[in-house]
PAZAPA-4460 file (N, C-alpha, C; in steps of 0.05 Angstrom, whole numbers, plus 32768, in hexadecimal, padded with zeros to 4 digits):
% residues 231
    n_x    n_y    n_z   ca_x   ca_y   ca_z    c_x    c_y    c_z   seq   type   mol
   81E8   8098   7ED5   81D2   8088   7EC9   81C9   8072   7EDC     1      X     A
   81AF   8072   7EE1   81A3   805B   7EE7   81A5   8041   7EE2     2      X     A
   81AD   802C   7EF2   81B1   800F   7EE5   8198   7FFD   7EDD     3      X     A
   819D   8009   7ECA   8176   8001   7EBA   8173   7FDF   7EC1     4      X     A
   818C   7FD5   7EB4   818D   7FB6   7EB2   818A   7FA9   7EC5     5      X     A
   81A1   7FB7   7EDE   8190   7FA7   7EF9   8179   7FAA   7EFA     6      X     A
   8167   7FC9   7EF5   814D   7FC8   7F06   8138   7FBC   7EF0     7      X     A
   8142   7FB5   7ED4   8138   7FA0   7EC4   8130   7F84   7EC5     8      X     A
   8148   7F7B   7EDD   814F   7F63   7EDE   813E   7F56   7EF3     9      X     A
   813C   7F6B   7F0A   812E   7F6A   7F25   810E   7F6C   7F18    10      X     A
   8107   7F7B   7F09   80E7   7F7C   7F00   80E8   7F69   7EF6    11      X     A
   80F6   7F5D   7EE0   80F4   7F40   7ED5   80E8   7F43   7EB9    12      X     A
   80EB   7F55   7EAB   80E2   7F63   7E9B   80F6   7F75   7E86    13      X     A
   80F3   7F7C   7E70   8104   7F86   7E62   80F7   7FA3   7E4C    14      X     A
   80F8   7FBC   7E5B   80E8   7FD5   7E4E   80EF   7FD1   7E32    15      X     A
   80D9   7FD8   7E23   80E5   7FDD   7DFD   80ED   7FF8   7E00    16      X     A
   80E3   800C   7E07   80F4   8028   7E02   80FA   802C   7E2D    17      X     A
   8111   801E   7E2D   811C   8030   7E45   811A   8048   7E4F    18      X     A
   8112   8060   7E40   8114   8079   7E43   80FF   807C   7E58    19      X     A
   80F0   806C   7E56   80CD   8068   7E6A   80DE   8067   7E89    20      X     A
   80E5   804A   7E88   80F4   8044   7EA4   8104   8060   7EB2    21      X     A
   8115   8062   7E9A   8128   8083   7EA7   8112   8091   7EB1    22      X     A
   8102   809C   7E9F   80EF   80A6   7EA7   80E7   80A4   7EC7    23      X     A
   80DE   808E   7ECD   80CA   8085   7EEB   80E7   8090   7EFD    24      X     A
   80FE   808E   7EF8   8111   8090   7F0F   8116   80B1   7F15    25      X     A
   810E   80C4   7F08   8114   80DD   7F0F   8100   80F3   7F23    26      X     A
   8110   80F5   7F34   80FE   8104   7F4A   8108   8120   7F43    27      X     A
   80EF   812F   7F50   80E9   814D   7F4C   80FD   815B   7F4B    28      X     A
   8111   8156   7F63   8122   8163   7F6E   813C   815D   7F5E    29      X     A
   813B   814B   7F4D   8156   8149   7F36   8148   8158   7F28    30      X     A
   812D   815E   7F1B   812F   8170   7EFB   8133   8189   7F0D    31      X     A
   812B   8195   7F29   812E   81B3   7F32   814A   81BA   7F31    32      X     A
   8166   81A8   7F39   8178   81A7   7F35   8187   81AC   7F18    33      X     A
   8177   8199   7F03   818A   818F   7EED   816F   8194   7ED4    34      X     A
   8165   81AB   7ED5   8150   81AE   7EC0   8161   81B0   7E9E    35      X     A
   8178   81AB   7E97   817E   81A5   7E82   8185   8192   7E80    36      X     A
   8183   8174   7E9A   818A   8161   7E90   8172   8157   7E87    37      X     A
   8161   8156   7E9F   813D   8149   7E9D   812C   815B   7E9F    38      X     A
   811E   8159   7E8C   8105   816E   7E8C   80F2   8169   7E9B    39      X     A
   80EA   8154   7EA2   80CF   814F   7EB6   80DC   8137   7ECF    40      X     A
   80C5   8138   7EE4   80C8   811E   7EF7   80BD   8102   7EED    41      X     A
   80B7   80F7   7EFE   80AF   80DA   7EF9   808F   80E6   7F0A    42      X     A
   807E   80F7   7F0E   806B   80F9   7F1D   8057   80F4   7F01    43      X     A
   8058   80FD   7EEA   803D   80EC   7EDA   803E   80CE   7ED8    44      X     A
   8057   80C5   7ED6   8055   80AC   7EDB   8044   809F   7EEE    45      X     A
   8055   80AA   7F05   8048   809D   7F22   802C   80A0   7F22    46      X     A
   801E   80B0   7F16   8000   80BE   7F18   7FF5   809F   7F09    47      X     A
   8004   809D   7EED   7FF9   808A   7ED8   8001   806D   7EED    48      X     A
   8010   8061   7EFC   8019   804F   7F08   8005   8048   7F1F    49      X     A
   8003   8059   7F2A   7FEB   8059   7F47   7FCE   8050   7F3D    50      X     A
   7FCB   8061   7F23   7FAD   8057   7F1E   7FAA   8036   7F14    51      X     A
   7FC0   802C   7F01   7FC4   8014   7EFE   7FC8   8008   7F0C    52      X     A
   7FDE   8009   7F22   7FE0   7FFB   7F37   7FC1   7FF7   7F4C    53      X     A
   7FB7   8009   7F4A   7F96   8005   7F59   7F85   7FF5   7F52    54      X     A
   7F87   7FEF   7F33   7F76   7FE4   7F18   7F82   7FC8   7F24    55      X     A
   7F94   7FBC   7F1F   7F9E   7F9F   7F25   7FA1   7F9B   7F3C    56      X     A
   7FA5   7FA9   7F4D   7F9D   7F9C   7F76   7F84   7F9A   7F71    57      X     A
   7F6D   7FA9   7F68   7F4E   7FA9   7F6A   7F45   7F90   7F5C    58      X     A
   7F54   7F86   7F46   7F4F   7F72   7F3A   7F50   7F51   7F4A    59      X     A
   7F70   7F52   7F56   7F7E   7F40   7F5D   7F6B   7F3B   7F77    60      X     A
   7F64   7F4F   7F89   7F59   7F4D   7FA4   7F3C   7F44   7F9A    61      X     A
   7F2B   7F4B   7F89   7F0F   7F3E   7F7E   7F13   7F20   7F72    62      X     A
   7F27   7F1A   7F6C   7F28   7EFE   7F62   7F36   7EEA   7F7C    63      X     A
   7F44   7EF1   7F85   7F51   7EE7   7F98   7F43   7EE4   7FBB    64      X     A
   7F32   7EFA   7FC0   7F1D   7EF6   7FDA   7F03   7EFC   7FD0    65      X     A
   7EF2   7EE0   7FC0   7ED7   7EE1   7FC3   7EBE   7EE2   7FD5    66      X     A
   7ECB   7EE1   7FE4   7EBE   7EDC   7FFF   7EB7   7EF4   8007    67      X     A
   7ECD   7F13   8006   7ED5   7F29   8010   7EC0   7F38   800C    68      X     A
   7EB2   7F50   801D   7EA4   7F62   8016   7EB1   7F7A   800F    69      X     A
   7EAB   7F8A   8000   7EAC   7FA9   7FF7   7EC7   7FB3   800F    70      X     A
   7EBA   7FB2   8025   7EC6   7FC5   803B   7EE8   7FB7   8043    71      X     A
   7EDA   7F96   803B   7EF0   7F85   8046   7F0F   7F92   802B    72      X     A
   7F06   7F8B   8017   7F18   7F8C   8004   7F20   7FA6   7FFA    73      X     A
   7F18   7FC3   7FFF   7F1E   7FDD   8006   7F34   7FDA   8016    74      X     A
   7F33   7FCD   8034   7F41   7FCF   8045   7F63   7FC0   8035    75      X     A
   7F5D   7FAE   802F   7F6B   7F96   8021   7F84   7FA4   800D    76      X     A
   7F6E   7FB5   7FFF   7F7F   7FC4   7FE3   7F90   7FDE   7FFC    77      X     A
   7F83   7FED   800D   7F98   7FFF   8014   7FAA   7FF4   8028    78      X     A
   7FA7   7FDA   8034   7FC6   7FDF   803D   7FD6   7FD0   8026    79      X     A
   7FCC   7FC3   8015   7FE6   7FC6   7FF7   7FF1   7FD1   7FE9    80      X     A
   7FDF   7FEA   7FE2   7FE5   800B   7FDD   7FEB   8017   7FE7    81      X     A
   7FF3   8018   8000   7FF9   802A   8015   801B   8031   800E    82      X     A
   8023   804A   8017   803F   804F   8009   8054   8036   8020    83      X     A
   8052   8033   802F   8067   8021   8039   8068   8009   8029    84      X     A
   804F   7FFF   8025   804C   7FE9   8015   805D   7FE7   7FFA    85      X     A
   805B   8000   7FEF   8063   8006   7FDE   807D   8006   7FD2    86      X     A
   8089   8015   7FEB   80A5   801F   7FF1   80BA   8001   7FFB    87      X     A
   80AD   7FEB   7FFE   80AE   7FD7   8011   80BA   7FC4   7FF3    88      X     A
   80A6   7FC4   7FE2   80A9   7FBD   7FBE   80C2   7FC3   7FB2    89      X     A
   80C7   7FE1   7FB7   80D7   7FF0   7FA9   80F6   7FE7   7FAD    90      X     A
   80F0   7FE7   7FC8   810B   7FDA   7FD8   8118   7FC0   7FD3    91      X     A
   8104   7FB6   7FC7   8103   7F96   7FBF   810C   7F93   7FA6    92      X     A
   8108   7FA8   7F9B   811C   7FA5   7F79   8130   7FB9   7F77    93      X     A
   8131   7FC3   7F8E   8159   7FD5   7F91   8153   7FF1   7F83    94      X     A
   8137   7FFB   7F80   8132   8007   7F78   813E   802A   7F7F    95      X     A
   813B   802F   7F9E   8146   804D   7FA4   8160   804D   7F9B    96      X     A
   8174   8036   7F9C   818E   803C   7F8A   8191   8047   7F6B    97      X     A
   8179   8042   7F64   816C   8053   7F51   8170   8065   7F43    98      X     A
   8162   8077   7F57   815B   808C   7F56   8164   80A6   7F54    99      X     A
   8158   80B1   7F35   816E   80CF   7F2E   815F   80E9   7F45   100      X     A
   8173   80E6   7F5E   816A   8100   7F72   817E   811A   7F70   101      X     A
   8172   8130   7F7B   817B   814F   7F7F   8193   8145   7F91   102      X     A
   81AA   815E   7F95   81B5   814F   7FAC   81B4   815D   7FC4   103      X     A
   819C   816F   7FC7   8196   816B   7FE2   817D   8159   7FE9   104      X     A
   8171   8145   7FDC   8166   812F   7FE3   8175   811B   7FE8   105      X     A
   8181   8119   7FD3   819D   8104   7FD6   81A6   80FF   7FF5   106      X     A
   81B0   811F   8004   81BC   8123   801A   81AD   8120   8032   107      X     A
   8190   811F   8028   8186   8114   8044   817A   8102   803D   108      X     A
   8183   80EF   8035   817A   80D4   802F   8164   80CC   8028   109      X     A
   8158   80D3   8010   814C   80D0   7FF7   8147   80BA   7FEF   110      X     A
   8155   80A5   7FF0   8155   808D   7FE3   8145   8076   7FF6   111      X     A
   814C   807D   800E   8136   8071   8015   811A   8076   8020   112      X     A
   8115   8090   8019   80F8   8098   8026   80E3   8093   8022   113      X     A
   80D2   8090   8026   80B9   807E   8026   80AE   808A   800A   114      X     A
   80AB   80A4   8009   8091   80AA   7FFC   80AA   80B1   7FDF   115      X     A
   80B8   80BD   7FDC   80CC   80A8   7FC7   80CF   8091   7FB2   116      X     A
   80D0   8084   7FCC   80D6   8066   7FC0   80A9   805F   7FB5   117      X     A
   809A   805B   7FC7   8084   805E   7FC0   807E   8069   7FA1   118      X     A
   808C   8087   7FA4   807E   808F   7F88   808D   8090   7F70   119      X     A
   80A7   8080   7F6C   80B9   807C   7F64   80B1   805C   7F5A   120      X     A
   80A8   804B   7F66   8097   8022   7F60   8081   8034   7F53   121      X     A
   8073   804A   7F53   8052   8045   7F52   8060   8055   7F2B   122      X     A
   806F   8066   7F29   8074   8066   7F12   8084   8055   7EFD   123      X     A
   8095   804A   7F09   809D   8030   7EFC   808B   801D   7EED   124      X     A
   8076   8020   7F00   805E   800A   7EF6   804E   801F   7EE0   125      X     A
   8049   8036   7EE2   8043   8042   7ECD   8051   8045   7EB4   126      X     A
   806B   8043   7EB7   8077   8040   7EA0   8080   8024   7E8E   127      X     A
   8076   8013   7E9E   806F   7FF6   7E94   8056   7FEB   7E89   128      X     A
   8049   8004   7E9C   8027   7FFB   7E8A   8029   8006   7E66   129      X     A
   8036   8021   7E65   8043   8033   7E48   804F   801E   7E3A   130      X     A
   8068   8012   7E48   8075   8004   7E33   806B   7FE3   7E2C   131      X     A
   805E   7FDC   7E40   8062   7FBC   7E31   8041   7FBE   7E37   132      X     A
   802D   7FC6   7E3B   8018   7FC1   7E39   8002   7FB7   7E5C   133      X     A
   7FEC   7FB7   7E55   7FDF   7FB0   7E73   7FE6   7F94   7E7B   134      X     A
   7FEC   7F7E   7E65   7FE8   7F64   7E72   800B   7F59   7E7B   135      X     A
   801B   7F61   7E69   803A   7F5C   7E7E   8032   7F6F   7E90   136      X     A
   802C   7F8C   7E92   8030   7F9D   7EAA   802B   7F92   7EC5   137      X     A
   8005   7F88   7EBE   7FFA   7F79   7ECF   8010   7F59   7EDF   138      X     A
   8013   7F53   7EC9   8020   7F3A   7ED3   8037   7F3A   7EE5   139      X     A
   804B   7F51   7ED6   805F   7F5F   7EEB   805C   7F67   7EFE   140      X     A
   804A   7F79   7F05   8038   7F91   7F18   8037   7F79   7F39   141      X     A
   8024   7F5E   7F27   8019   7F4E   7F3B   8036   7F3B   7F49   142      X     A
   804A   7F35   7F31   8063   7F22   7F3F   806E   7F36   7F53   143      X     A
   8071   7F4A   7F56   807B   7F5F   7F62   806D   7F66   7F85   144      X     A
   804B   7F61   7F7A   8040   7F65   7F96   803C   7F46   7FA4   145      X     A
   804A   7F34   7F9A   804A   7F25   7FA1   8048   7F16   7FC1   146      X     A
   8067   7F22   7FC9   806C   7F30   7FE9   805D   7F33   7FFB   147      X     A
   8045   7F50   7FF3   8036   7F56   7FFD   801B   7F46   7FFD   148      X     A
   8017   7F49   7FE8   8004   7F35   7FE8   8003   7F18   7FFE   149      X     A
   8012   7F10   7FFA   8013   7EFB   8011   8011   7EFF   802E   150      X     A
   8021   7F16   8031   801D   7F31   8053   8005   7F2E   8058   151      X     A
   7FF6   7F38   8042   7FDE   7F45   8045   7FC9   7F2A   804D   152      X     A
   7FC9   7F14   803B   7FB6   7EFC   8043   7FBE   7EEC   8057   153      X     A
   7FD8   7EED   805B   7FDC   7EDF   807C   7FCD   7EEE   809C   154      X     A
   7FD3   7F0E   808E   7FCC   7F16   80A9   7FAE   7F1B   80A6   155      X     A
   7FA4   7F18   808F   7F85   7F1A   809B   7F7C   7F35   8093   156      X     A
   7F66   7F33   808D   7F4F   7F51   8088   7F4F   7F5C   80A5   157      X     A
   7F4B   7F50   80C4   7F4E   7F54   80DD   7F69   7F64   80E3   158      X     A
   7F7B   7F61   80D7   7F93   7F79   80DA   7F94   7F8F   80CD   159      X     A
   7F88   7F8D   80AA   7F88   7FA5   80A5   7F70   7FB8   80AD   160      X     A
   7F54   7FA9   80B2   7F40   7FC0   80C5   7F51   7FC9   80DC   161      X     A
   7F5F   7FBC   80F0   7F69   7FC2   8105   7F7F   7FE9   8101   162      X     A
   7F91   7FCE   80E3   7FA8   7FEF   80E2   7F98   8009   80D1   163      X     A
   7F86   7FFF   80C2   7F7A   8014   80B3   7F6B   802E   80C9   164      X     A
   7F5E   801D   80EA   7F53   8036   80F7   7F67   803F   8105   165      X     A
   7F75   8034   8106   7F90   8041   8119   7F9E   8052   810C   166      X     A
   7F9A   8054   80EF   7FAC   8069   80E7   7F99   807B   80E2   167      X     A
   7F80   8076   80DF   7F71   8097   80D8   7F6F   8097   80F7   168      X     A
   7F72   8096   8111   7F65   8099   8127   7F84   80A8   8133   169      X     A
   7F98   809E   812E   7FB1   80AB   812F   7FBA   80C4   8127   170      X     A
   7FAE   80C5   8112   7FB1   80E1   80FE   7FA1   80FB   810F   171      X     A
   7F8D   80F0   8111   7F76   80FF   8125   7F75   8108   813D   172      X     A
   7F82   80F2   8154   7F85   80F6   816B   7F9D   80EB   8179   173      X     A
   7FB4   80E8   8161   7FCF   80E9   8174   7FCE   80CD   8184   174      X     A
   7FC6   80B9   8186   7FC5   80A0   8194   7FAF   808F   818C   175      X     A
   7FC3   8076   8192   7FAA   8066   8189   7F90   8061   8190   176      X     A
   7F7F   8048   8189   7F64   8044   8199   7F6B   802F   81AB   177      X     A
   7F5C   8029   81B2   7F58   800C   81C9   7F49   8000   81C8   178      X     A
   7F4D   7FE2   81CC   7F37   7FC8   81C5   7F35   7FC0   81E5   179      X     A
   7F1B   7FBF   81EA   7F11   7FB6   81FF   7F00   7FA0   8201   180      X     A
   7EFD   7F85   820E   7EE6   7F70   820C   7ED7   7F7A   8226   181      X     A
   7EBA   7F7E   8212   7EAA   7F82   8227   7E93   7F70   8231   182      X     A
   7E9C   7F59   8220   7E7F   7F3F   8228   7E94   7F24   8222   183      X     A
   7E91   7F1B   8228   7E98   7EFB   8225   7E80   7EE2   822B   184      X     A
   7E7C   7EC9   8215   7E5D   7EBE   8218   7E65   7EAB   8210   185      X     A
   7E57   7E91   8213   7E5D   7E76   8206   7E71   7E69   8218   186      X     A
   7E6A   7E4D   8212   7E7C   7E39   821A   7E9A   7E3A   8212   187      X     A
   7EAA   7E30   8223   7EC5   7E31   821C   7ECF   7E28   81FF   188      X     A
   7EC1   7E12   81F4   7ECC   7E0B   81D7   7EB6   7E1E   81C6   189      X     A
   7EA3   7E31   81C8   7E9B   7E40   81B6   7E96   7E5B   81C0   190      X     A
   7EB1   7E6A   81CC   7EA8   7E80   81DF   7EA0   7E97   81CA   191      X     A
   7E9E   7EB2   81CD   7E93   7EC0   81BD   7EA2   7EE2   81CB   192      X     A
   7EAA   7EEB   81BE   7EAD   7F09   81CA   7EA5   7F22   81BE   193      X     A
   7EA6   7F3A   81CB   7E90   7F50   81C0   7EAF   7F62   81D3   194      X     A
   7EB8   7F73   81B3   7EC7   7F85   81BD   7EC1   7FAD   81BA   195      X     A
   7ECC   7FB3   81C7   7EC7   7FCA   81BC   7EDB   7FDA   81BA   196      X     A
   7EE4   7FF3   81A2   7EF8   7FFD   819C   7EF0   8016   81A3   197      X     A
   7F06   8029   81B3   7EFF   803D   81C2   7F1B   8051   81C2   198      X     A
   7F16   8070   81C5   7F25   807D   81BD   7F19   8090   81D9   199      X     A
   7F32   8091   81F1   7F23   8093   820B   7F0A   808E   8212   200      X     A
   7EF7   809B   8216   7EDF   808E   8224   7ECD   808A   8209   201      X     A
   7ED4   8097   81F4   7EC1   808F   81D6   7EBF   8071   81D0   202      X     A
   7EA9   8062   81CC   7E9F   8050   81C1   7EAC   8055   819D   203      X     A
   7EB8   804E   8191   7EC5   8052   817E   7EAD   803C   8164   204      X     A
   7EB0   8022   816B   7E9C   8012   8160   7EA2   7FF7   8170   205      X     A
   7E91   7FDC   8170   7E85   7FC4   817D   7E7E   7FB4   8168   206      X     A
   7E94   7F9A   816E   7E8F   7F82   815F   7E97   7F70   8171   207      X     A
   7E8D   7F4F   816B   7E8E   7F3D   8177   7E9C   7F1C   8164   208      X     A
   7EA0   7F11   816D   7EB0   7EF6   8165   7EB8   7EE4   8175   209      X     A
   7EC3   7ECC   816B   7EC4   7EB7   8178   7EE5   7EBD   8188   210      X     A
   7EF8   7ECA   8175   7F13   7ED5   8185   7F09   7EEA   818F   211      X     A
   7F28   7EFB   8196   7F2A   7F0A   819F   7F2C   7F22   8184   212      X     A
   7F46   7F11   817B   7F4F   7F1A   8161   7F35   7F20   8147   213      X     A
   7F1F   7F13   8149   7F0D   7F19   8139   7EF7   7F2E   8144   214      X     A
   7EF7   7F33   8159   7EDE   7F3B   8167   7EF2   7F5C   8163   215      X     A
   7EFF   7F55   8168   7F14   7F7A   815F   7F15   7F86   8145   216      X     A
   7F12   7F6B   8134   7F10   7F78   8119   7EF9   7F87   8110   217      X     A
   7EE3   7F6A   811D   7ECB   7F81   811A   7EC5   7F93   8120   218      X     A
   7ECC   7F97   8136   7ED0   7FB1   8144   7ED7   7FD3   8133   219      X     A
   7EEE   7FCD   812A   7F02   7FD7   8124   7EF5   7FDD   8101   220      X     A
   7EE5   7FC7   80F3   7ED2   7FCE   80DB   7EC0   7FE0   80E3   221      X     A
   7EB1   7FD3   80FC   7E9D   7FE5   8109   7E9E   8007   8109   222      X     A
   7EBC   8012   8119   7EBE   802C   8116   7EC9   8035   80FA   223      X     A
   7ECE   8024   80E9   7EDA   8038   80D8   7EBF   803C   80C6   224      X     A
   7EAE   802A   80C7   7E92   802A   80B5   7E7D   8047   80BB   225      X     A
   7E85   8048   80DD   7E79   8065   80EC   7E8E   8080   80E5   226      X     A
   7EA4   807D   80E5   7EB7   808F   80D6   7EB3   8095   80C5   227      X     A
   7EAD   8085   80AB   7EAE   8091   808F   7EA2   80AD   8084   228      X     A
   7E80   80A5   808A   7E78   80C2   8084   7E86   80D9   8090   229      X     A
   7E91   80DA   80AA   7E9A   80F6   80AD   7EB9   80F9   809B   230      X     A
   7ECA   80E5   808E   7ED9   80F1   8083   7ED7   8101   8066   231      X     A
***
């Protein structure tokens, strides 16, 4: 059995019908194993968890960066959603100790795998939205991304344009891109730079700023804005 109460205690929260929580902890590979103990996984959950969990980052990121455009706060919500992010949460409430696994998941170490632990938090939260309602869920949901949340506004909308083209540009062509300054202007206390992001001799996209660090971001918005339609 699952130690409900620890992972009760760590959410901060207390399920009315537990059976929800059991529920979120069972992966595929225990019911293929043990189909007379558990009849199903925790994957409707996680389905029901992900979409809520999207509903309250989309919320939290619109109230929290008014300033932000569309493109900025897209960027914003996926590296919070993103499964490490996720998995990063999970870890944080002792969660893969958890977890009812097969035992050949078990045996190759299951408990801590990314996409696991990921979809293992994203049903938990679905089974909290079932039992106590949207506004504890919410309230829980948000103490929880707390962590991240703070990751995410220290390092800036400028890091997540940066990691967001690097991972579709990675996926694609096996290595990263490269930031190049190709102008530098202005006086020393108001210099200005114009970078460009490039994937060998491809012009990838061109933005400019007063850093370095900003003139990359744009950049780095720049191509993913020319990317989109083709994905």
């Amino acid at each position: 059995m699952a130690e409900l109460a620890a992972l009760q205690k760590a959410l901060g929260i207390k399920f009315k019908d537990k059976s929800l929580l059991e529920q979120a902890l069972v992966h595929d590979s225990y019911v293929n194993e043990n189909p007379g103990i558990a009849a199903t996984s925790n994957e409707r959950l996680e389905f029901l968890g992900e979409s809520f969990l999207g509903r309250v980052v989309a919320e939290k990121l619109f109230h929290d960066f008014p300033e932000a455009r569309e493109g900025q706060m897209t960027q914003l919500r996926a590296s919070l959603v993103r499964r490490e992010s996720l998995a990063r949460m999970a870890q944080a409430i002792g969660l893969g100790d958890q977890l009812y696994l097969g035992k050949g998941e078990e045996a190759s170490g299951g408990r801590s795998k990314v996409p696991n632990l990921a979809g293992a938090f994203e049903a938990v939260l679905g089974a909290l939205y079932l039992d106590r309602g949207l506004g504890k869920a919410r309230d829980c949901t948000l103490r929880l991304l707390g962590p991240e949340l703070r990751r995410v506004a220290s390092a800036g909308v400028e890091i997540d344009f940066k990691s967001q083209l690097q991972e579709i540009i990675q996926a694609r062509a096996q290595r990263p891109p490269t930031y190049v300054v190709v102008e530098t202007s202005g006086p020393d206390h108001d210099r200005r730079f114009t970078v460009e992001v490039r994937l060998s001799r491809e012009t990838l996209g061109r933005g400019s700023g007063r850093s370095k660090k900003v003139a990359e971001s744009a950049a780095a918005e720049d191509a993913l804005a020319r990317l989109k339609p083709s994905e």
